[in-house]
N, C-alpha and C positions, 0 to 999 in steps of 0.2 A: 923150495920144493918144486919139483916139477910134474907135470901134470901128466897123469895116468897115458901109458900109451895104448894110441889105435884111435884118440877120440881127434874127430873132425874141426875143421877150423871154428865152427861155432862153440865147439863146447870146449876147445883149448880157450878161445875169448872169455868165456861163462866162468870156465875155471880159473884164470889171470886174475879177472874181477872179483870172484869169490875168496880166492887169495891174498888180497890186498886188503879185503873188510875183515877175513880171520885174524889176520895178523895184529888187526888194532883193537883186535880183544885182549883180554887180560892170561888167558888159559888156551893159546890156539890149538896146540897138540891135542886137547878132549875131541875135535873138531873136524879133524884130518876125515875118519874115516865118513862124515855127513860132506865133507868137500869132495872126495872121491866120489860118493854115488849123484852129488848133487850133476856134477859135472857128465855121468855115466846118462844119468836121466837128460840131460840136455843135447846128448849127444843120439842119444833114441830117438826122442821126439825130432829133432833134427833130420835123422836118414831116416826117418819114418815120413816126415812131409815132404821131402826129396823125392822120394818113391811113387808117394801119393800124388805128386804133383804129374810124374810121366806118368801116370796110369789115367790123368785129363781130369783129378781130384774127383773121384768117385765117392759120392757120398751113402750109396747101400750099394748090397751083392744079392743074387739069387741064387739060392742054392739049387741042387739040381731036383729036390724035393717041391721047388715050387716058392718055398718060403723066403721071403725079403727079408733083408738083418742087414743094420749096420756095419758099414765096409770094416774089414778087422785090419787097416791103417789108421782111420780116423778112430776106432778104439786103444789104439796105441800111443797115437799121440797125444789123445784126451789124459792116459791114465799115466803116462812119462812125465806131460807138465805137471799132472796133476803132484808126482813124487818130486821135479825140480821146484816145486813150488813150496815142497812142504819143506824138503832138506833145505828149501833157501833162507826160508823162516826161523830153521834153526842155525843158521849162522850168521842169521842179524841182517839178514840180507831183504828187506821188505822197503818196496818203492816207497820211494816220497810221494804227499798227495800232491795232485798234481792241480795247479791252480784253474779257477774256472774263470773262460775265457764268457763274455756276452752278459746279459743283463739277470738281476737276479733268478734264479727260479722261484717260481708261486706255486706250492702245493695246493692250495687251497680258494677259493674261490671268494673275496669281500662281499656279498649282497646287501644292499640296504633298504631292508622288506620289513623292518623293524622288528618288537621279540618275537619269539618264539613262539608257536601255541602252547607250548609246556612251559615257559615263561608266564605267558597271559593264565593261564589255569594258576598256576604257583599265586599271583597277585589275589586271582578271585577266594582265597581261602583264607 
């Protein structure tokens, strides 16, 4: 299969990769048409932070009303990956966890201030 034309070098890569993990599914053909948009969405998000980026990555706009809003590139981008993420999950496409590099995390803090006062009540009864 070849990959949708017009799409940019990122989202012909996007597409190749997504291509090769279709393929080692069992039914790829159901798949094709979540491979086209997956690829379409990566290539949005793509020349949308391209744009973003020579515009000095502007993160709100002023309209001429006065009011500040979210620049509508980084709404673009946001809801592009947001659709490569989704069509990518449906073609089995969802990263490996990625190992954790440094010492364990501790949620939770050990004190040793001995029980509880709802402890202590619990015994006086």
């Amino acid at each position: 299969m070849k990959a949708p034309e017009g799409l940019g070098a990122a989202a012909r890569g996007a597409y190749k990769r997504a291509q090769r993990a279709v393929m080692d599914q069992e039914d790829p053909d159901r798949l094709l048409d979540s491979l086209a948009r997956y690829a379409s969405a990566v290539d949005l998000a793509d020349r949308a932070r391209r744009e973003w980026r020579k515009l000095g990555a502007p993160l709100t706009i002023t309209h001429p009303n006065g009011i500040t809003s979210t620049h509508p590139l980084v709404n673009v981008m946001r809801d592009s990956e947001k659709d490569a993420a989704r069509y990518g999950e449906a073609l089995g496409l969802k990263p490996g966890r990625v190992a954790h590099r440094g010492p364990d995390p501790v949620a939770t803090m050990v004190a040793d201030i001995g029980p509880s006062p709802a402890a202590k009540l619990r015994q006086v009864k």
